[in-house]
C-alpha positions in Angstrom: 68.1 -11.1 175.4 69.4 -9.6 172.1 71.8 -6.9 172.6 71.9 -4.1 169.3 74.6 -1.8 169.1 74.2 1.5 167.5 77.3 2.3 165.4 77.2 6.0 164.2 79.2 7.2 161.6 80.8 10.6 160.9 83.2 11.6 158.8 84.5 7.9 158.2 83.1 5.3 155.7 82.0 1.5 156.5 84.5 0.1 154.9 87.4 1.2 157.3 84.9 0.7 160.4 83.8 -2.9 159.5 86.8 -4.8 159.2 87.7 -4.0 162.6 84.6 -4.4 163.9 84.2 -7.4 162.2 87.9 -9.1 163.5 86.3 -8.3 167.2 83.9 -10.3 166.5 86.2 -13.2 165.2 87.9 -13.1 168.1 85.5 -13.7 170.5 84.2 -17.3 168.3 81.3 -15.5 167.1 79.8 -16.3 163.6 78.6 -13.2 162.3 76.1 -12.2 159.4 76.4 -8.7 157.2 73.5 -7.7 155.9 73.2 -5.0 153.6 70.2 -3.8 150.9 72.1 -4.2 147.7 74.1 -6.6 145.7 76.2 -4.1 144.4 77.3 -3.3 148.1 77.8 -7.1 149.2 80.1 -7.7 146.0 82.2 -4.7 146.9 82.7 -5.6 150.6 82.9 -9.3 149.2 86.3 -7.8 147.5 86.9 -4.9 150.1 87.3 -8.0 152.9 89.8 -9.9 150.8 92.2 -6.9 150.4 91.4 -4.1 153.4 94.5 -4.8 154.6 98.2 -6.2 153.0 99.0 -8.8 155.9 95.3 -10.4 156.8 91.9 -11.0 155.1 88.6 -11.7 156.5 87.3 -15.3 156.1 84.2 -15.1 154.4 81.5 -16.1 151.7 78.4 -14.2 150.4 75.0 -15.7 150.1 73.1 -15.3 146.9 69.7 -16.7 146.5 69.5 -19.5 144.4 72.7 -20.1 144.2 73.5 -23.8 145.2 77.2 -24.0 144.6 77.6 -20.9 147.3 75.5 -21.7 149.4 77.5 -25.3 150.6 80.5 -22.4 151.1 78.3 -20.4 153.2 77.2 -22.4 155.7 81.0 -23.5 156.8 82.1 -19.5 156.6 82.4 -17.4 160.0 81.1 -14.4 158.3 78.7 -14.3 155.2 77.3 -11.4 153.4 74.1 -11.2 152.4 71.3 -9.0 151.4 68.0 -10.5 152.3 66.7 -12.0 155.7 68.0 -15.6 156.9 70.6 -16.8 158.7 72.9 -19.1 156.3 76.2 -20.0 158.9 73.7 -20.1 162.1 75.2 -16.5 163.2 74.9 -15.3 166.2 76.0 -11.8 165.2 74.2 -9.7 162.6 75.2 -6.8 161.0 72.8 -4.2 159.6 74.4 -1.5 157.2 73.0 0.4 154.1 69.6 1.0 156.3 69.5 -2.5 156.4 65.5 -3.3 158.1 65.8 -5.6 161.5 65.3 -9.4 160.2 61.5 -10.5 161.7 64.1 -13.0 163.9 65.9 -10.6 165.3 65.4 -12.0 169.1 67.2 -15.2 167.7 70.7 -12.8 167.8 73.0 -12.6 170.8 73.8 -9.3 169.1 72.8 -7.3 166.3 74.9 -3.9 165.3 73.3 -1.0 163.1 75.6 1.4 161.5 74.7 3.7 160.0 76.2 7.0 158.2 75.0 10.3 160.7 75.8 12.4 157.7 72.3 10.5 156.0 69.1 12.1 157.0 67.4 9.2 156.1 70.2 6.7 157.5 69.5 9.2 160.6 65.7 8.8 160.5 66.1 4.7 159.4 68.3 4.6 162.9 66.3 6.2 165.0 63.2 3.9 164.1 64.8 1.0 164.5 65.8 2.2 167.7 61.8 2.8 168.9 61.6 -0.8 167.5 64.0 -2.7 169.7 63.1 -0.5 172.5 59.6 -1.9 172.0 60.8 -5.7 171.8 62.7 -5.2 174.8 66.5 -5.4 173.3 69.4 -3.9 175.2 70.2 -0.7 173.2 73.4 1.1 173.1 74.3 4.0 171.2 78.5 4.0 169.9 80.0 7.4 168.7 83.8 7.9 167.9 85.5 10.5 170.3 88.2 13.4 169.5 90.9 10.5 168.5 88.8 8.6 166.7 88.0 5.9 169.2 84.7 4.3 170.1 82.9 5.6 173.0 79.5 4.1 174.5 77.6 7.3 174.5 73.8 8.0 176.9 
């Protein structure tokens, strides 16, 4: 059964929250996809990965359509960025940002993890209906929210 995890944000942007999340996910041999709505946003985490941090990088690619020469890159990559559906390194992780839509083969993920920005009315609203949706498909749904010191908490 897929299990989607509900990442809200406050006060903090996606590009200090994604890294980390994103290195969990390493560690535990998961091939991951991030999908996000606009190219714009998948070249600047393409950089953002490279650089978050002075002594490590994230191993990745992104996937642009039509694009033979990166797509061979892709498929070897752990994580690959992309802003359409599709699943170019067999993932078994996908990551929705940007009120990213659930891919149509979303029961083909382990796990799937929305985040989304809570200080967004529509990010708020896009949230919440794809939470009635994978309610409805059956998913295991978990809602995350940082506490006082900044530190993910599984919140009811």
């Amino acid at each position: 059964m897929t299990e989607v995890l509900f990442y809200h944000l406050q006060n903090m942007s996606l590009e200090s929250v994604l890294p980390p999340l994103l290195e969990k996910s390493l560690e535990r041999g998961w091939r991951v996809v991030v999908q996000s709505t606009s190219q714009e946003r998948a070249e600047a985490l393409d950089a953002h990965l490279w650089t978050y941090r002075d002594d490590s990088f994230l191993p990745h690619a992104t996937w642009r359509a039509g694009d033979a020469g990166r797509a061979g890159d892709a498929q070897d990559q752990p994580i690959v960025l992309v802003v359409e559906e599709g699943n170019p390194n067999r993932a078994n992780v996908r990551f929705l940002i940007d009120n990213a839509a659930l891919p149509a083969d979303s029961h083909a993920y382990e796990r799937m993890v929305l985040v989304f920005n809570g200080d967004d009315g529509d990010a708020l609203a896009a949230a919440r209906g794809a939470w009635t949706d994978c309610k409805a498909r059956g998913f295991e749904v978990t809602y995350w929210q940082t506490d006082e010191r900044g530190r993910w908490q599984r919140r009811e």
